[in-house]
C-alpha positions in Angstrom: -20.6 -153.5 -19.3 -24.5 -154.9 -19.6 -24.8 -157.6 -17.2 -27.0 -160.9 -18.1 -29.5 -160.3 -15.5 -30.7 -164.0 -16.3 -28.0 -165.3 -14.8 -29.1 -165.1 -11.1 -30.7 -168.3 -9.7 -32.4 -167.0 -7.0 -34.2 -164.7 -9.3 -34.5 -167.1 -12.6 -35.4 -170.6 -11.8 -33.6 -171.6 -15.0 -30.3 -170.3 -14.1 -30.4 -172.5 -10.4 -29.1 -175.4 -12.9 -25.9 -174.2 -14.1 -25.0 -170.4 -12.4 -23.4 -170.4 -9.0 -23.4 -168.0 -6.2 -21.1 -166.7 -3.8 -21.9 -164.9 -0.6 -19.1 -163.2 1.3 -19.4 -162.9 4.7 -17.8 -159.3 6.0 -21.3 -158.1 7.7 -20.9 -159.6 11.2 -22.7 -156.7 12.9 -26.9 -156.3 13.1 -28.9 -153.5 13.8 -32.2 -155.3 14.5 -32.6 -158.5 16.7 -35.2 -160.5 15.6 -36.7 -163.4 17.7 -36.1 -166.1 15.4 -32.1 -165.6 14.7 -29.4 -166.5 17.0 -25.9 -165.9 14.9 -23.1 -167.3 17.5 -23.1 -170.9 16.2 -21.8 -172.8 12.9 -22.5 -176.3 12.1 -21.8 -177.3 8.1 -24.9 -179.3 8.8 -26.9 -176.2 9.4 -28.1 -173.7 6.1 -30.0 -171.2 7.4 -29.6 -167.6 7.1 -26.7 -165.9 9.5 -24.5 -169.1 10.0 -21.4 -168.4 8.6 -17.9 -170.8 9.2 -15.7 -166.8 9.6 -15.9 -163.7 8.8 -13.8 -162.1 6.2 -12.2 -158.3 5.8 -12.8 -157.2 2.0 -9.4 -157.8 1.0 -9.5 -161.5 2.2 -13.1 -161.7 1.0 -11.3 -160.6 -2.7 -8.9 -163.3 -2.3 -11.1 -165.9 -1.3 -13.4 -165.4 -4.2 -10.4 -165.2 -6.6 -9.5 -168.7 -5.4 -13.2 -170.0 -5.2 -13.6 -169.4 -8.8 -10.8 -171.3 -9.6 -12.7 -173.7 -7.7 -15.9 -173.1 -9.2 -15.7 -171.4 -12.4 -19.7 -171.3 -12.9 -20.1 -168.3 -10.2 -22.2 -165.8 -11.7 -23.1 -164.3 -8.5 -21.1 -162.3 -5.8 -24.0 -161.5 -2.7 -23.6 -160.4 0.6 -26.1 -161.7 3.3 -24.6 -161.7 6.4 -24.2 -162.7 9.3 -25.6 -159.2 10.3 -26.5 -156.8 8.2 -24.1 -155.2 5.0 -25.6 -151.6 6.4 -25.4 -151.8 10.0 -21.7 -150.7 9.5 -21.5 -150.1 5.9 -18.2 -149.2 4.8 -16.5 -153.1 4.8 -19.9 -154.2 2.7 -19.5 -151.3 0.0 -15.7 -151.9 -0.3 -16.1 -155.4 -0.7 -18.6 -154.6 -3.9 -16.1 -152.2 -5.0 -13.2 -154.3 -5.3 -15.5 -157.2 -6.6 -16.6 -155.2 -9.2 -13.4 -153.6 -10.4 -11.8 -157.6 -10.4 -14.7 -159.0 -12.1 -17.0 -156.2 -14.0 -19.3 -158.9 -15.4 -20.4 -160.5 -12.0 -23.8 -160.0 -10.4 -23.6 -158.0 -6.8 -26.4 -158.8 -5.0 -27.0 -157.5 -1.3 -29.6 -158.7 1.5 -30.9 -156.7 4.1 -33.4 -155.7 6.6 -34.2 -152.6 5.1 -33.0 -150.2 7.8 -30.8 -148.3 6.5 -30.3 -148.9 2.7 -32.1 -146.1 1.3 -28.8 -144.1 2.2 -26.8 -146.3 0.4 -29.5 -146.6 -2.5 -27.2 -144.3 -4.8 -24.1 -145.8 -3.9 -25.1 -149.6 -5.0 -26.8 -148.3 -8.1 -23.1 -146.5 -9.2 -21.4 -150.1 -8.0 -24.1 -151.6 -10.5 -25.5 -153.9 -7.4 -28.4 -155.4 -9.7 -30.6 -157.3 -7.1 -31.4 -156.3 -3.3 -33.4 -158.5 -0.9 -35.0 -156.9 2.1 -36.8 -158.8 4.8 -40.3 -157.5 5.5 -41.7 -159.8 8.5 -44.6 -157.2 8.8 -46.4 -154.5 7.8 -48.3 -153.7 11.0 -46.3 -152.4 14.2 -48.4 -154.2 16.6 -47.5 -157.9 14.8 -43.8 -156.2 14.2 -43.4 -156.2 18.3 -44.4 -159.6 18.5 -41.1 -160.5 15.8 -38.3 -158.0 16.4 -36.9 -157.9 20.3 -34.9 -154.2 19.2 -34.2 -151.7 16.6 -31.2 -149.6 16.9 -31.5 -147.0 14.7 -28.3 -144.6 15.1 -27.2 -144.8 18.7 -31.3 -144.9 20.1 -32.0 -148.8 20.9 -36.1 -149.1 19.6 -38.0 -151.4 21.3 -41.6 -152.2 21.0 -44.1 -151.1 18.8 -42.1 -147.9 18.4 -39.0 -149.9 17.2 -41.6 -152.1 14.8 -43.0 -148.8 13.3 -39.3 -147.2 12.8 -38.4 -150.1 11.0 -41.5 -150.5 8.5 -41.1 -146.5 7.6 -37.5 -147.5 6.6 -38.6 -150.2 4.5 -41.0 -148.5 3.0 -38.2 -145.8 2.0 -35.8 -148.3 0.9 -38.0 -149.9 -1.4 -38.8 -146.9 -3.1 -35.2 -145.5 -3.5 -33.8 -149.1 -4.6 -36.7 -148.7 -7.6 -35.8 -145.2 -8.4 -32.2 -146.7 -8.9 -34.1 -149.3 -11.3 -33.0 -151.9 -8.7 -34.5 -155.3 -8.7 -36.0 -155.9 -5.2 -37.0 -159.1 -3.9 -38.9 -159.4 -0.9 -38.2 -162.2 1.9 -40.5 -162.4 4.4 -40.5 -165.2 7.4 -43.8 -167.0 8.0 -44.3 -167.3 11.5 -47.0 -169.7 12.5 -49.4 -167.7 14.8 -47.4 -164.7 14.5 -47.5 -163.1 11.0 -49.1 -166.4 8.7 -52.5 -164.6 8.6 -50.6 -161.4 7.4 -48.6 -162.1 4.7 -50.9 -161.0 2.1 -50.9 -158.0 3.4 -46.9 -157.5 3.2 -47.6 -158.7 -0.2 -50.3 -156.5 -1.2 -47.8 -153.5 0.4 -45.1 -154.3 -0.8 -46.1 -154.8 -4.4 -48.0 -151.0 -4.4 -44.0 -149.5 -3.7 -42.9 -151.3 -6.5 -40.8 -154.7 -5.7 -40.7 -157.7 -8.2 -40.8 -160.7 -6.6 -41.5 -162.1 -3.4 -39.9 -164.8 -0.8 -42.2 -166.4 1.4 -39.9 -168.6 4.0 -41.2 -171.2 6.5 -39.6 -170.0 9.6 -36.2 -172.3 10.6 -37.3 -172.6 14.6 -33.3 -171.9 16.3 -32.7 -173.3 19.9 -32.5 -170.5 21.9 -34.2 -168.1 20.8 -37.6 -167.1 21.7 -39.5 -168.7 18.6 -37.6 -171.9 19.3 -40.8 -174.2 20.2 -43.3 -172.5 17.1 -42.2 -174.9 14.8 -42.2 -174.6 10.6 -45.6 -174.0 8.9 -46.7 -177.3 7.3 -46.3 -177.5 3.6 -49.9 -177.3 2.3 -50.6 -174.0 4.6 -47.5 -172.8 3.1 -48.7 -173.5 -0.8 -52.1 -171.7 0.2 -50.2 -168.6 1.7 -48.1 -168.3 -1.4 -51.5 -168.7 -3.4 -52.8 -165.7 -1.6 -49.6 -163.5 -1.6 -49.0 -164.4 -5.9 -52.3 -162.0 -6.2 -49.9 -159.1 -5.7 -46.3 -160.5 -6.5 -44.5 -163.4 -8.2 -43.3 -165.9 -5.8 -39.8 -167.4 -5.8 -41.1 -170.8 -4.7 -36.9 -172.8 -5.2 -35.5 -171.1 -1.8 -32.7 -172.7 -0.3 -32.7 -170.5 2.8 -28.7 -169.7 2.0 -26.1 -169.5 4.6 -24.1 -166.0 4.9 -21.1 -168.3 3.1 -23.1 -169.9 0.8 -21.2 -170.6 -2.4 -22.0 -173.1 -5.4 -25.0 -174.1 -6.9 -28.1 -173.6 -5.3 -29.2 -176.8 -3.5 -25.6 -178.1 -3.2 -24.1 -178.5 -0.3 -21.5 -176.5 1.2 -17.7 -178.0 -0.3 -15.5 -178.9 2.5 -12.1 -177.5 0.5 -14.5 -174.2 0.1 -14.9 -174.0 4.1 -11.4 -174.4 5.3 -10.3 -172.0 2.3 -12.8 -169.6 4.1 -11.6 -170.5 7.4 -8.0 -170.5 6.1 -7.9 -167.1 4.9 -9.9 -165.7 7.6 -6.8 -166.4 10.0 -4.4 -164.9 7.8 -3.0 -161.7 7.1 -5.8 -159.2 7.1 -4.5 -158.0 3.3 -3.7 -161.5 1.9 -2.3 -160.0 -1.3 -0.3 -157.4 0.5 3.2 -158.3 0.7 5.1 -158.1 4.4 8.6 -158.7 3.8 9.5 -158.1 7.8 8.7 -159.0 11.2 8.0 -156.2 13.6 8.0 -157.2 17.5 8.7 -155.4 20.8 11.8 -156.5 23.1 13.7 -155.3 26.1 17.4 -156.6 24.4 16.7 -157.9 21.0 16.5 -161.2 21.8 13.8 -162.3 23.3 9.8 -160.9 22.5 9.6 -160.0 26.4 8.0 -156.5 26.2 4.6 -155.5 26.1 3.9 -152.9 23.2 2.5 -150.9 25.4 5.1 -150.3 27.3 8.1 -150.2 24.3 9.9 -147.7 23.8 11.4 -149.3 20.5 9.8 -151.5 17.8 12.9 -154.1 16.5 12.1 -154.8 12.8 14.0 -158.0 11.8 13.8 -159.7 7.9 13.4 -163.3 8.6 16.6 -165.5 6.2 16.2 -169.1 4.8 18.9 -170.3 6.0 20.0 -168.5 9.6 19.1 -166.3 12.0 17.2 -163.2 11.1 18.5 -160.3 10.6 17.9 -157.2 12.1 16.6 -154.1 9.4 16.3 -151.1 11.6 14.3 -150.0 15.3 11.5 -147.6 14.7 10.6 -144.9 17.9 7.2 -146.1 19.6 5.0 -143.7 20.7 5.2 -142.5 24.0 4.5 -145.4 26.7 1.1 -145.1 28.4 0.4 -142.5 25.9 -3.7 -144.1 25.1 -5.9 -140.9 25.0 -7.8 -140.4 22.5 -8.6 -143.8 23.0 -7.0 -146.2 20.6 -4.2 -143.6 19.6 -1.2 -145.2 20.9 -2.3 -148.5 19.1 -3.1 -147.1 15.6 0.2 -145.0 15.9 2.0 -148.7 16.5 0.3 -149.9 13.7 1.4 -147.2 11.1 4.7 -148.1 12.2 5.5 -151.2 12.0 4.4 -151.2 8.4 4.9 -152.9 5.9 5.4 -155.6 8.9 4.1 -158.7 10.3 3.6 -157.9 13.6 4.0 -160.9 15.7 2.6 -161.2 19.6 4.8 -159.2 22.0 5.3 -159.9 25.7 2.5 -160.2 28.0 2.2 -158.4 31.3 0.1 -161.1 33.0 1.9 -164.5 32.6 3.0 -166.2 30.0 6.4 -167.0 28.4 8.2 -165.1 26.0 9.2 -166.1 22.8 13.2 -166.1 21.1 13.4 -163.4 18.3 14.4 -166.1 16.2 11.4 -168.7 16.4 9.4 -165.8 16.5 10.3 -164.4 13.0 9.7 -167.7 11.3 6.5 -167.5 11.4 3.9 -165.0 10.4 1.4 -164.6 13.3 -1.8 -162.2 12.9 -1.4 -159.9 16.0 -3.1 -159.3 18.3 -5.4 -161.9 16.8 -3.0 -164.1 18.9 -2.5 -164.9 22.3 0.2 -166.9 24.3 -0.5 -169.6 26.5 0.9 -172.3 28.5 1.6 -175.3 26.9 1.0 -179.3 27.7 4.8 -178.7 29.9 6.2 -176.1 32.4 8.5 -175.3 29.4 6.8 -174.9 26.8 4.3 -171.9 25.2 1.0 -172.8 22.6 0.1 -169.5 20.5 -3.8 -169.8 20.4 -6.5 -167.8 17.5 -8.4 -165.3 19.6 -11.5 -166.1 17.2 -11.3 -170.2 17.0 -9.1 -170.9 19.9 -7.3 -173.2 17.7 -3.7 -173.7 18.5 -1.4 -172.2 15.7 2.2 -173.1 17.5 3.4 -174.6 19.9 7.0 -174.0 20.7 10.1 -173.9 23.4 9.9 -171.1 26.0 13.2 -169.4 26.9 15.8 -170.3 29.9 13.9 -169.2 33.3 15.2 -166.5 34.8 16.6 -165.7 38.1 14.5 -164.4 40.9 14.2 -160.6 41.2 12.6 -159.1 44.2 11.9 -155.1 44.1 10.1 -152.9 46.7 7.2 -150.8 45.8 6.3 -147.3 47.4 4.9 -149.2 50.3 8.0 -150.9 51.2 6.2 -154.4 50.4 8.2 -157.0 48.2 6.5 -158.0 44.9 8.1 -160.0 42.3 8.9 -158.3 39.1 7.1 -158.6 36.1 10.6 -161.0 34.8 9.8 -163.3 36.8 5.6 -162.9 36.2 6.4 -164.4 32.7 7.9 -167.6 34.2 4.7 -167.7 36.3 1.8 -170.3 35.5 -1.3 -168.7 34.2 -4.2 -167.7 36.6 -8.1 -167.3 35.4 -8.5 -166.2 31.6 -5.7 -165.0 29.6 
């Protein structure tokens, strides 16, 4: 299918008036720190590159665009930018694109980068039929490059320096020049940095333009508390109109920015809908697969009864079917893997995992504190684990099931009858209490 490249408002002024965007966070990882970024806060209030309100799998970010288009129907644009990088772990950014583009063949895919390692994956988002990359390119000169960029981790070595500067640059230099053999648009975004790089944008410019990119993006730097460019402050306006003077000599300037946040979506300019946000947020806490249907619970229990067991420790997985209208109702038990059985590292977990499919797996007994939870109230409900925690509630009898990534309290429900002391004696002949009654325990220190 030929795609209306005209459509894209970042890249046609025109189009800024009537074609929306979409940008899908599933990038939360970086591979280059700069000075100027700090990524851990959100605030609606705040549009700047690398906020983001969640992060999304590519599945959920398929079903969140599928409902934002019912939403708004004038997206033209699917992008990635962020938070991190789409390349510093690649594969969730290229699926994404690939389901995007089998759902909706005649949307844009645009990606944004630092440039360190795309020209790998040059090939790749040509075959996807990604139309538009933007790579940041703070500098051109490693010396000025060690004043911006704190680290560069390039495979497993950690750059710093002028040495991690001049690795970066070569790579930009590289990706530039693959992305055009593609036939790639490439836009150019570069952060101007009063007394740090202002004086050398015309020569990122004049670079730039002699590997071949189209357009260029020069952006006042947005000063981020904390960081170590917090006090430099914006450039003021007229040095700004000057510096893009200088730098249109070699490129065309894209001079209607917006400085988009990683979940940008709508028109350019517009700010971010509310419903939009808590539909991110929404699906972000859900089922990793939110079109993959999950027609039983799967838990770990001593008896059946009660979710007391931890599932590392289980020798059984229960798999119950929740019903309407009564008690759920037991399907079949599935063999765990061996307990304790955790080398290679992360075997016994992605064994667990295979099996309980096509289950919801719900938050099994804790070791340290806590309360369990009935079989029955369990079942009802269709918890992400182990995105989910237990905690104590606002009374001795009662539990709160908490979001590992918000914190936001998902349930709050009635903890089972205590039960009855039971001392045992361990190889030193000391009592302990068991780990029965540790569930009926208040919590100590983090959970």
């Amino acid at each position: 299918m030929t795609l209306d490249l005209t459509q894209h408002p970042c890249f046609n002024e025109a189009a800024r008036e009537t074609a929306a965007r979409i940008h899908l966070p599933v990038a939360p990882r970086c591979n280059v720190q700069c000075n100027f970024c700090d990524r851990r806060y959100d605030c609606l209030n705040e549009s700047r590159p690398g906020v983001t309100s969640a992060v999304l799998t590519p599945q959920q970010a398929v079903y969140y665009l599928d409902r934002a288009v019912e939403v708004s129907p004038e997206i033209r644009v699917v992008g990635i930018a962020g938070p991190g990088d789409p390349f510093a772990s690649p594969e969730p950014p290229l699926e994404t694109l690939r389901l995007v583009r089998n759902r909706y063949p005649e949307m844009l895919l645009c990606v944004a980068s630092n440039g360190l390692e795309v020209a790998a994956h040059a090939a790749e988002l040509a075959k996807l039929q990604v139309s538009h990359v933007t790579l940041t390119v703070n500098a051109v000169d490693a010396a000025i490059g060690a004043q911006i960029y704190a680290w560069v981790r390039s495979g497993i070595r950690v750059l710093r320096g002028v040495d991690g500067a001049a690795a970066l640059l070569e790579r930009q230099r590289l990706a530039i020049v693959e992305l055009k053999r593609q036939g790639i648009t490439v836009k150019i975004n570069t952060i101007v940095m009063p007394g740090i790089n202002d004086q050398h944008a015309a020569a990122v410019a004049r670079e730039v333009a002699s590997l071949g990119a189209n357009i260029m993006n020069a952006i006042p730097l947005y000063p981020v508390a904390g960081t170590l460019f917090e006090s430099i402050g914006e450039i003021d306006h007229a040095e700004l109109a000057a510096l893009r003077e200088r730098t249109a000599e070699f490129l065309p300037q894209m001079l209607h920015c917006t400085r988009c946040r990683a979940d940008a979506v709508g028109l350019l300019g517009a700010p971010q809908s509310a419903d939009l946000v808590e539909l991110l947020q929404t699906t972000a806490a859900g089922p990793v697969n939110p079109n993959e249907r999950r027609p039983y619970v799967a838990l770990t229990s001593h008896e059946g009864a009660l979710i007391n067991q931890h599932v590392g420790e289980a020798s059984l997985i229960w798999v119950f079917e929740p019903q309407p209208d009564g008690p759920p109702a037991l399907v079949e038990t599935r063999e765990a893997p061996m307990p304790g059985a955790v080398w290679p590292a992360g075997t016994s977990w992605r064994t667990c995992s295979k099996i309980a499919r096509p289950c919801s797996p719900v938050p099994s007994g804790k070791r340290r504190g806590g309360f369990s939870s009935s079989v029955e109230s369990a079942s009802s409900r269709r918890w992400a684990w182990p995105r989910t925690r237990l905690l104590p509630g606002t009374g001795r009898d009662k539990y709160r099931v908490e979001c590992r990534s918000c914190s936001r309290a998902a349930a709050v429900a009635r903890a089972p009858e205590p039960v009855a002391d039971r001392d045992t004696g361990d190889s030193n002949g000391k009592t302990k209490t068991s780990r029965l009654r540790l569930r009926e325990l208040p919590r100590r220190g983090r959970p």
